[in-house]
ROPATOR-803881 format. One record per residue (C-alpha): x, y, z; residue number from 1. Coordinates in Angstrom, 3 decimals. Layout:
REM residues N
       xx       yy       zz  nr
        X        Y        Z NUM
...
***
This chain:
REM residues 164
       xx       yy       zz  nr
  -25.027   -4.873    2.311   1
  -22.959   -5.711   -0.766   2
  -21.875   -9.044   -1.274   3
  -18.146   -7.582   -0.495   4
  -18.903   -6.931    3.227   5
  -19.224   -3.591    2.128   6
  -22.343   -1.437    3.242   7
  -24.075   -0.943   -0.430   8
  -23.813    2.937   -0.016   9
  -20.324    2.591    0.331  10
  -17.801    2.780   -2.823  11
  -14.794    0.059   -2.583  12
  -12.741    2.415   -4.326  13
  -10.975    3.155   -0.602  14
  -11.913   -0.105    1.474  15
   -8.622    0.209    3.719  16
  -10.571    3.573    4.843  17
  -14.137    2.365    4.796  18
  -16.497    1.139    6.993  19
  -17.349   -2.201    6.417  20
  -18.203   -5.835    7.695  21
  -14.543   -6.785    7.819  22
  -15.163  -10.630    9.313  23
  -17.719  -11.037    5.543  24
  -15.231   -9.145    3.801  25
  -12.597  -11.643    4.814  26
  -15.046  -14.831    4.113  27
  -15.923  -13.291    0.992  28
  -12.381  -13.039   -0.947  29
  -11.516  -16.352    0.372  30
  -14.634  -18.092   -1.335  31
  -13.711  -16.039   -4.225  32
  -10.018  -17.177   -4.487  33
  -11.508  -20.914   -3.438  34
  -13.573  -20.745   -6.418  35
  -10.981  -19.790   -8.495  36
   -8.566  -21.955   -7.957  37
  -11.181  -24.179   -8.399  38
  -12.442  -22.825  -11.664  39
   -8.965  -22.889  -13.455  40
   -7.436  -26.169  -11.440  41
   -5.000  -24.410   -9.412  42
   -3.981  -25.883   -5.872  43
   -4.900  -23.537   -3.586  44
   -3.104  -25.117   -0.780  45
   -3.860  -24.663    3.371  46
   -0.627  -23.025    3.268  47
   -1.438  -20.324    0.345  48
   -5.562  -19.553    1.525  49
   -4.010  -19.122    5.365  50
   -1.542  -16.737    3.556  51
   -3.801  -14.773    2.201  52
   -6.344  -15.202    4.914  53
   -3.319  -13.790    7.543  54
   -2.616  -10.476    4.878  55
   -7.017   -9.915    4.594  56
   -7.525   -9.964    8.593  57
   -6.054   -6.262    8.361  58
   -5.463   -3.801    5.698  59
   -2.177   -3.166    6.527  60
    0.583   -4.372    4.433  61
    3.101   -7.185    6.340  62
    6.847   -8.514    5.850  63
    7.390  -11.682    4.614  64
    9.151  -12.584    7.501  65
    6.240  -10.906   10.044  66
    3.780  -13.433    7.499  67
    6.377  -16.751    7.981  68
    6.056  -15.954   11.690  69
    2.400  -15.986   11.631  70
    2.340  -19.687   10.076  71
    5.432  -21.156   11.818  72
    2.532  -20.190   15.227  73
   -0.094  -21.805   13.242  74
    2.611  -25.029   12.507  75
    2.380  -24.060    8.819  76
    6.093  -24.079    7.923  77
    9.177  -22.157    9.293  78
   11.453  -21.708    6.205  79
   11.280  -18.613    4.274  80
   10.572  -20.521    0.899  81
    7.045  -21.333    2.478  82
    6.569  -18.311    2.604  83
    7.592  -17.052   -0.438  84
    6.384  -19.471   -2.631  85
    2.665  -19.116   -1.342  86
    2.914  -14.942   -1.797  87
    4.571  -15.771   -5.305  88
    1.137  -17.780   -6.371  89
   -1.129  -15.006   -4.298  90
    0.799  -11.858   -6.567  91
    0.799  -14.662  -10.192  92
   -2.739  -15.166   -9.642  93
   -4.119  -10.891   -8.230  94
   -4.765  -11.633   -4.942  95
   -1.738  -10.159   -3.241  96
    0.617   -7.096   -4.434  97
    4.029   -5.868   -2.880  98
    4.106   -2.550   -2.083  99
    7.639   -2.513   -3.190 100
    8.293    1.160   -1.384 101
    7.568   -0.723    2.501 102
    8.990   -4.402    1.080 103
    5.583   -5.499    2.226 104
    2.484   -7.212    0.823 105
   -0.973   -6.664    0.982 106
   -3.967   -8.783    0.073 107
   -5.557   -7.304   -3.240 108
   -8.993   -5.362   -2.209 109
  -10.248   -5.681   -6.006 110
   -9.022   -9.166   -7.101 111
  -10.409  -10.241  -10.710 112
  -10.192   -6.402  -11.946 113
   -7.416   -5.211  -14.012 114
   -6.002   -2.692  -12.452 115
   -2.847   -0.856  -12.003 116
   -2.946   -0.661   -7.919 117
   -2.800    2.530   -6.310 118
   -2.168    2.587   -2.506 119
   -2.833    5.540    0.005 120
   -1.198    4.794    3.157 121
   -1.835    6.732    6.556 122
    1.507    8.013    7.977 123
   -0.079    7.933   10.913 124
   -1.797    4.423   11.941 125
   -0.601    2.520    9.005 126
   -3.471    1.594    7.607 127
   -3.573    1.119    3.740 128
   -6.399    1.679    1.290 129
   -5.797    0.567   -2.104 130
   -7.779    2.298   -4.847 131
   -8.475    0.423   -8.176 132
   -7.996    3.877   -9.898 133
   -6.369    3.599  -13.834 134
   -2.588    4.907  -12.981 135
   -1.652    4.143  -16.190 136
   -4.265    6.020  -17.882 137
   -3.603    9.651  -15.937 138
   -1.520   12.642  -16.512 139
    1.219   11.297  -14.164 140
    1.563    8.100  -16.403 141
    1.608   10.213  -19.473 142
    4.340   12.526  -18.170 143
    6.129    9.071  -17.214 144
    5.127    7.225  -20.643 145
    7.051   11.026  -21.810 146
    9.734   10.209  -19.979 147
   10.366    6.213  -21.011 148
    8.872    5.061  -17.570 149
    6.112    3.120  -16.972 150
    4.199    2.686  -14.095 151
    3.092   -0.558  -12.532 152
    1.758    0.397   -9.125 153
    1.516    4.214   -7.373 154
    2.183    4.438   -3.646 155
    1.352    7.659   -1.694 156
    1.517    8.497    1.823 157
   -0.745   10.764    4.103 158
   -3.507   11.353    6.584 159
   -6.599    9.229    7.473 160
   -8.640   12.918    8.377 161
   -9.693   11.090   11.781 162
   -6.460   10.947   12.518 163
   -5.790   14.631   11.879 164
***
């Protein structure tokens, strides 16, 4: 077993789609972000960890009003700015993107690694596996770097096989 939760045999490439210890998983990239925040003095508040602790309990992506929900229950705020404001530090600092195509967010599955995220999401059961793959550096970025667009994130949806 990886430190990631993830069994060692399996790549993290997919983690949405893969097998893994979800409950370590989950400890794991909050001791991460706790450490740094801690290494570079940011706050890393009970409001932001429990906001990113709500988007890692499931790799599906969630509305910022479905997330402001969640803590209001939990007595952690009820105004959208709480919201907001912690998912504005989680996307500054790589541990949350917006999947701009569902107006949702997801917590990062490769924080630390510069990536450009790519996200494969299951038409199906909406489950969402995010892929650390190079978008940028591909043939679809260079017939979009062709074109005078750049791309930031890729979205695509599909078919978890299983649920074929």
């Amino acid at each position: 077993m990886s430190s990631t939760g993830l069994p060692s045999s399996t790549s993290p490439k997919l983690l949405g789609f893969a097998n893994h210890n979800h409950r370590q998983c989950v400890a794991n990239a909050l001791k991460e972000a706790d450490q740094y925040c801690l290494n570079y003095r940011h706050r890393f508040t009970h409001v932001r960890r429990r906001t990113l602790g709500i988007l890692l309990e499931s790799h599906s992506a969630m509305g910022a009003y479905e997330l402001l929900e969640r803590l209001n229950k939990e007595a952690l705020g009820s105004k959208p700015p709480v919201a907001y404001r912690a998912l504005s530090f989680l996307i500054d600092h790589g541990f949350v993107h917006r999947i701009e195509k569902l107006n949702a967010y997801i917590a990062c599955s490769h924080p630390g690694l510069e990536h450009d995220p790519a996200f494969l999401i299951c038409k199906e059961c909406g489950v969402i596996g995010e892929t650390p793959v190079m978008v940028s550096a591909g043939k679809l970025a260079k017939t979009a770097r062709q074109s005078g667009f750049e791309i930031h994130a890729f979205t695509q949806q599909g078919r978890i096989r299983a649920n074929s």
